[in-house]
C-alpha positions in Angstrom: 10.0 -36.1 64.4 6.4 -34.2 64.1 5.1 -36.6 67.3 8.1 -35.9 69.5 8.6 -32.1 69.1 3.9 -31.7 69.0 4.2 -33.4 72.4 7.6 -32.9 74.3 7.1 -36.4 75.4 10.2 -38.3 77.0 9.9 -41.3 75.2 9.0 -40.2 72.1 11.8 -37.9 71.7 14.7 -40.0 73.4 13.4 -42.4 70.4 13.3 -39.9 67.5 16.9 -39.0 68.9 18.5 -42.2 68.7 17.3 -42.8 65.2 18.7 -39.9 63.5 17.0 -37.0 65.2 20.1 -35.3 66.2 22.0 -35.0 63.3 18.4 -33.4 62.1 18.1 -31.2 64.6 22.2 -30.1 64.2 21.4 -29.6 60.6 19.1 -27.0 62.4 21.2 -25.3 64.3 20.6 -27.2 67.5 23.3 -26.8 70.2 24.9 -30.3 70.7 24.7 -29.3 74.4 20.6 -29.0 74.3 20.5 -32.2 72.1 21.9 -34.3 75.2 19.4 -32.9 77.3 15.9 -33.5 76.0 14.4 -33.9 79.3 15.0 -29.5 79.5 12.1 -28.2 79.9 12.4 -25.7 76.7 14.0 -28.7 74.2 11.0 -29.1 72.1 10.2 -25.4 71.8 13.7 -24.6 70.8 13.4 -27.5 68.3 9.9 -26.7 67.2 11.5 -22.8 66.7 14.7 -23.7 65.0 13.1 -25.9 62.7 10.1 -23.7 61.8 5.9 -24.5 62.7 5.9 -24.0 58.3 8.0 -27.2 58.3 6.2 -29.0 61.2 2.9 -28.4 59.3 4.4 -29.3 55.9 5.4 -32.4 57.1 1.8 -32.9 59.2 0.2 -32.4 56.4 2.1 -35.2 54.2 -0.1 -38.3 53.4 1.4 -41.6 54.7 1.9 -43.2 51.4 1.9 -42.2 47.7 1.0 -44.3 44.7 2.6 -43.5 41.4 2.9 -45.4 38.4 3.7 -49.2 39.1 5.1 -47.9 42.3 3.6 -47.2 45.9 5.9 -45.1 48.2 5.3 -45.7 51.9 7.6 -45.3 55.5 7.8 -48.9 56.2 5.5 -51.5 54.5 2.3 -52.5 53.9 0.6 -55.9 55.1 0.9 -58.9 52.8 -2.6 -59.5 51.6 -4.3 -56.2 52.2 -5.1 -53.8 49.6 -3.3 -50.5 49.5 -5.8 -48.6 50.1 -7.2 -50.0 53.1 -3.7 -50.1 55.0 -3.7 -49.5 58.7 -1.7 -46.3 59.7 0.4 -48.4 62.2 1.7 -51.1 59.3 2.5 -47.9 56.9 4.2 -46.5 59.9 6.1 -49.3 61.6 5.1 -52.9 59.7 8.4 -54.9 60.3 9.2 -58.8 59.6 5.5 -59.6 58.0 6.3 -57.1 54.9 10.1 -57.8 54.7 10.0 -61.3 54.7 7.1 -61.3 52.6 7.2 -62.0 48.5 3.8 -61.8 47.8 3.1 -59.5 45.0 1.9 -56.2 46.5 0.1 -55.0 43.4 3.2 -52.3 43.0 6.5 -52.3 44.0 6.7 -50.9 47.2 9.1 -48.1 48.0 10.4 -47.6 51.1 12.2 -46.5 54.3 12.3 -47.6 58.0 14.7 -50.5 57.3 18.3 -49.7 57.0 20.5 -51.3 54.5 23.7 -49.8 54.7 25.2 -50.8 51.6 22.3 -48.5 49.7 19.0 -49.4 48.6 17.7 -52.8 48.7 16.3 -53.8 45.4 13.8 -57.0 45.3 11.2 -57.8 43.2 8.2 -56.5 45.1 9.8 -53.8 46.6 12.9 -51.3 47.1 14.3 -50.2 50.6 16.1 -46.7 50.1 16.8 -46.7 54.2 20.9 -46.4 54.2 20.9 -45.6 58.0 22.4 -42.2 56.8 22.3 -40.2 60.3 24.8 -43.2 61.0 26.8 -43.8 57.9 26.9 -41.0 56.3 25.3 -42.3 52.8 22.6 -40.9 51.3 20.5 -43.6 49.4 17.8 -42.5 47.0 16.4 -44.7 43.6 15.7 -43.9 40.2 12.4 -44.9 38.5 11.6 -45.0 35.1 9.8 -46.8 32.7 10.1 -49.6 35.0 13.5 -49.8 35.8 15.2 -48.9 39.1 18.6 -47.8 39.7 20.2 -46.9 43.1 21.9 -43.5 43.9 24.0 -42.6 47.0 26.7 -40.7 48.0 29.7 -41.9 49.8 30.1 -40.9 53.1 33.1 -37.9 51.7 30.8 -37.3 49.0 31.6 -34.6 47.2 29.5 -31.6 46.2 29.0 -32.7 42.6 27.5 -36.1 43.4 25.5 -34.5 46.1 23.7 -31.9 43.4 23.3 -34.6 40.9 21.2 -36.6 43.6 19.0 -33.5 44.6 18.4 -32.8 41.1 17.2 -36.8 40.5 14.9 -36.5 43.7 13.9 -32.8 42.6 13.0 -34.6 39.0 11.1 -37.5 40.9 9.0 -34.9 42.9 8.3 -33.2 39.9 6.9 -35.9 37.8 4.5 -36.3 40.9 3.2 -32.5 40.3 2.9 -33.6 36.7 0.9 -36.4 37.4 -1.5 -34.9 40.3 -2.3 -32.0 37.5 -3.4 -34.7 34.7 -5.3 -36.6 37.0 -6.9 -33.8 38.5 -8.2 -32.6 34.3 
């Protein structure tokens, strides 16, 4: 999303769009009349304004992957056999068939996105998919860690609002518990 609406270009956006960039950007406030015309000359600026340069920066800003407990949150994958920490950008981004297929022990289970599995998240023994294609099904897929277990949580694509609040306040929990940990290691 950051690289398509920082450089307006074609083929970055057309691809962002077809994987869930326009329900994003008509959660915005995007006209659905501008969203099928991303070759207009003003599309990115509009997006870039509707969706705010805080938000854009926020999200610049984000580091590609996040360890945490026996866990290690990333966008795709990592490669098998390479220590976290020394992880190319491109396999964190967009690592495919080498980190799915593999069941190598990773060090930590690996949390992660860029592979949908509609029927919610995919739990295996080295790692947890939470990629339920939502811009196209409708399902929100999120998981629950603690004290070593996991547990899924999704909505239904007629969700209603009471199982929608009770998975922002499990991800709000989750991204609070981060804050909590970045504080005690940082005494």
């Amino acid at each position: 999303m950051v690289a398509a609406l920082r450089t307006g270009e074609a083929t970055v956006i057309e691809r962002w769009l077809s994987h869930g960039g326009m329900v994003t950007l008509a959660s915005w406030g995007m006209s659905r009349h501008l969203m099928e015309r991303p070759e207009h000359p003003h599309f990115s600026a509009v997006a870039r304004r509707l969706i705010g340069e805080d938000v854009l920066s926020w999200m610049e800003d984000l580091p590609l992957s996040r360890a945490y407990g026996n866990h290690f949150f990333v966008n795709a994958g990592l490669r098998p056999g390479v220590a976290s920490h020394i992880q190319g950008e491109s396999d964190l981004l967009q690592i495919r068939e080498d980190f799915l297929d593999s069941k190598a022990d990773h060090g930590a289970v690996i949390v992660h996105g860029h592979f949908p599995h509609e029927a919610g998240p995919d739990l295996q023994a080295n790692r947890i998919g939470v990629d339920s294609a939502a811009f196209r099904t409708g399902r929100l897929s999120a998981v629950g860690l603690e004290n070593g277990v996991a547990w899924p949580l999704m909505t239904e694509p007629d969700a209603g609002e009471m199982e929608r609040a009770a998975i922002k306040s499990n991800m709000e929990s989750l991204i609070a518990g981060w804050h909590r940990n970045d504080q005690e290691q940082a005494r």
